[in-house]
Structure formats: structure tokens, C-alpha cells
C-alpha positions as CSV (number, residue, x, y, z in Angstrom):
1,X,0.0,0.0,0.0
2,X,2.5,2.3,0.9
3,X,4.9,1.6,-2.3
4,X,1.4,3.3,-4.3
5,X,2.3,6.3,-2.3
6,X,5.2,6.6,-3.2
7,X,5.1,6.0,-6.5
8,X,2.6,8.8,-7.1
9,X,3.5,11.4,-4.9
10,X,7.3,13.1,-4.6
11,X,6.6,14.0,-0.6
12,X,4.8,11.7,1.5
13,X,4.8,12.3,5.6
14,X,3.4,8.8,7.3
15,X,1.7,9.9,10.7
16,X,-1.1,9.9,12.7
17,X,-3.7,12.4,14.6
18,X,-1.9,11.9,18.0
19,X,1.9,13.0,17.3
20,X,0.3,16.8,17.4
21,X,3.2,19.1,17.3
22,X,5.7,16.6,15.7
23,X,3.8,16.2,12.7
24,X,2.9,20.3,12.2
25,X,6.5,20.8,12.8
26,X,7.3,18.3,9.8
27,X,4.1,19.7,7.5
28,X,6.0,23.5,8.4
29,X,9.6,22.1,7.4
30,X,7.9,21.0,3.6
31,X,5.8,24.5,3.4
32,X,8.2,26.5,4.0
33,X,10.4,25.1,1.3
34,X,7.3,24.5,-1.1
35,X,7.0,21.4,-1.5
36,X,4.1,19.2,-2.2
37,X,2.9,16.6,-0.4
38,X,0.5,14.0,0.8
39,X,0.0,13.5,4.8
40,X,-1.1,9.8,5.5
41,X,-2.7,9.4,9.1
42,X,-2.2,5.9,9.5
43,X,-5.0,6.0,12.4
44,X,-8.0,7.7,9.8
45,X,-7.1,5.0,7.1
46,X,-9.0,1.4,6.9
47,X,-5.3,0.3,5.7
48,X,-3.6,2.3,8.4
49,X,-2.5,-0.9,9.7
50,X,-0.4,-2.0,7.4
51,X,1.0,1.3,6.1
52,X,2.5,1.9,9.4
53,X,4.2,-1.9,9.3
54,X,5.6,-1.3,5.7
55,X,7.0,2.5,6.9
56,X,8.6,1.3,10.1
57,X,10.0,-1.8,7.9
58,X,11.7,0.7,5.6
59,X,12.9,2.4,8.8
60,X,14.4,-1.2,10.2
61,X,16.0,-1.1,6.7
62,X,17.4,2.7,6.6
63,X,18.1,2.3,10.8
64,X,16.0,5.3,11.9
65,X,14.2,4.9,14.3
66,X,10.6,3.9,14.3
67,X,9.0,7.1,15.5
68,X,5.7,8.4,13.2
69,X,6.0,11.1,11.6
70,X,8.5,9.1,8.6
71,X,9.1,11.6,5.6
72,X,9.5,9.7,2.5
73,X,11.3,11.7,-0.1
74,X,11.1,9.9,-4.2
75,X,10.8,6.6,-2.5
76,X,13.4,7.1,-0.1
77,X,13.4,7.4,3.6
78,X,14.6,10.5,4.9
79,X,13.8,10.3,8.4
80,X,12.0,11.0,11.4
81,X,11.5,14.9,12.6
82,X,15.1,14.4,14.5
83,X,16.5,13.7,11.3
84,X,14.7,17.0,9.3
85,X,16.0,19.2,12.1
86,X,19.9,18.1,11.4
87,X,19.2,18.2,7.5
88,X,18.0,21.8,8.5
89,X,20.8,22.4,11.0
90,X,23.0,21.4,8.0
91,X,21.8,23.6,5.4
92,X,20.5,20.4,3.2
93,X,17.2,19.7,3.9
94,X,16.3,22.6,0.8
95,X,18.4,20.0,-1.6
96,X,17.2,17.0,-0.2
97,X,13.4,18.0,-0.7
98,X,13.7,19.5,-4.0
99,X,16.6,16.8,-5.8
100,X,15.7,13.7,-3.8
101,X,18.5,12.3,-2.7
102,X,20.4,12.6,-6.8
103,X,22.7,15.1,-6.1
104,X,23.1,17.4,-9.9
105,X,26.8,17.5,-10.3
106,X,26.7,21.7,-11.6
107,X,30.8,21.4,-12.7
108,X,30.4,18.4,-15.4
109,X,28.3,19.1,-18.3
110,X,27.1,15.5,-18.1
111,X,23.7,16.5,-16.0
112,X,23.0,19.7,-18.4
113,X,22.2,17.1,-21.4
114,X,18.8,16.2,-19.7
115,X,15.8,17.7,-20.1
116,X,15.7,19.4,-16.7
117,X,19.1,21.6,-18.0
118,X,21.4,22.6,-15.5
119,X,19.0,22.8,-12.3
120,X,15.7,22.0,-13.7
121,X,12.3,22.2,-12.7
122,X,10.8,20.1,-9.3
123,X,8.6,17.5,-10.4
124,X,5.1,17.5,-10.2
125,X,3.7,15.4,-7.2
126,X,0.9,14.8,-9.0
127,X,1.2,15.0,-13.0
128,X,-0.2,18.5,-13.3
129,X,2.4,20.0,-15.6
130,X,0.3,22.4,-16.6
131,X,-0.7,24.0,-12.9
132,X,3.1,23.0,-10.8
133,X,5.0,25.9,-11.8
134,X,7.4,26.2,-9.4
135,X,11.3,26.3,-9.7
136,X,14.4,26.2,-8.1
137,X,16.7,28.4,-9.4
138,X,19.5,28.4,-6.7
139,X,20.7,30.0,-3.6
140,X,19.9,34.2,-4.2
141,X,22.6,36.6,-4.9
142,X,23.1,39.4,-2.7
143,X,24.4,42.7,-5.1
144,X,27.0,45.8,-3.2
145,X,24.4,48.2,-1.6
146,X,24.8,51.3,-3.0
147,X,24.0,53.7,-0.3
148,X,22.3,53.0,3.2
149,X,18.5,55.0,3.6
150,X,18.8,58.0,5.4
151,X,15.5,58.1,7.6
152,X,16.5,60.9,10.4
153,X,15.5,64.6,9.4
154,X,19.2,66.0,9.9
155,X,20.6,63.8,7.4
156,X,18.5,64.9,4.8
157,X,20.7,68.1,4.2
């Protein structure tokens, strides 16, 4: 059940109605970097059951602990909320969300032959090409400030 998941969607979060501030914390860590997703709560599902057994079998597999909420990233297991937080800490969670875990290689020119081009477009979630518009462009660049803004009425002469 849960391998349909995560064939579909890009971002799926596996929790449940009872892990409160855990699981807002996790749905805040994906808004704020826009990303889509789908939120299972294992306990409002007639499958719930086994969804939870397959997640914490992938985490027996990856050796994260078996703590709902699991974030699922292109079919891989990223973590729990303990392991967002040092992504975050880390300054990788933004690449991690948005590449999965296929790092683009920006000094070859073997990755700019594909169709996504040097850093290319985030993948739908859910095949609407026509509405997901979003892109990452890279980190923003800064430019020299030219002069400071002079607020205080003696400066102004």
C-alpha cells in the first residue's frame, strides 16, 4: 500500500492524529520550502495498519528509528523529525526536498544534457504539468548596496 504512495507522490509524511506538534513541525519544514505533499494518518485510514508496518519496515531497513512522523522523499526514507531538524541544521534539507537524494553535479556538463538543463524544474507530485510551476533556481545573490536609507530629518541636508 505504501509503495502506491510513493510512486505517485514526490513527498509523502506517514503519521497519525496523535503525534500533534511533531507532525505540524514536519508539515511547516515541507511549506516552508514549497514542496508538495500527501500526509497519511495511518489512524484515519481502513489500511492504516499495514501502512505503518511497511514504513517502520523501511525504517528497520534505513536504521532510523521507528517514531511516526517518517518523511519519504522519491521513495526514499529521509527520516523521522530528529533527522529534518539536522538536515535543517545542516543547510541540506532545501536540496534533499527538492533533488531527492540525486545530487546534480553543476561542474560536469554530463547533468545539463537532460531535459531538466542545468537545475531543472521540481517534479510534479501529481502530473499536473500544466498547474506546478514552481522552480528552483538556486541560492539568491546578494548585489553591493549602494548607499544606506537616510531616515532621520538631519541627514537629509
Amino acid at each position: 500500500m505504501l509503495a502506491q504512495y510513493l510512486k505517485k507522490d514526490w513527498a509523502v509524511v506517514v503519521g497519525h492524529t496523535r503525534a500533534g506538534a511533531d507532525l505540524v513541525l514536519m508539515q511547516q519544514y515541507l511549506a516552508w520550502y514549497t514542496v508538495k505533499h500527501r500526509t497519511l494518518l495511518v489512524d484515519r485510514m481502513a489500511t492504516g495498519s499495514t501502512i505503518r508496518g511497511e514504513a517502520f519496515k523501511f525504517a528497520q531497513e534505513y536504521e532510523v528509528p521507528a517514531v511516526l512522523p517518517l518523511l519519504f522523499i522519491n521513495g526514499d526514507l529521509v527520516g523521522d523529525l530528529r533527522r529534518v531538524r539536522s538536515l535543517d541544521v545542516n543547510a541540506k534539507l532545501k536540496d534533499v526536498l527538492h533533488f531527492g537524494f540525486e545530487w546534480p553535479d553543476l561542474h560536469t556538463n554530463d547533468t545539463r544534457a537532460g531535459p531538466c538543463g542545468r537545475v531543472g524544474p521540481l517534479r510534479p507530485s501529481s502530473r499536473d504539468d500544466e498547474l506546478f510551476l514552481g522552480q528552483y533556481r538556486g541560492a539568491p545573490v546578494q548585489g553591493a548596496v549602494a548607499a544606506l536609507p537616510k531616515f532621520s530629518p538631519g541627514s537629509l541636508e
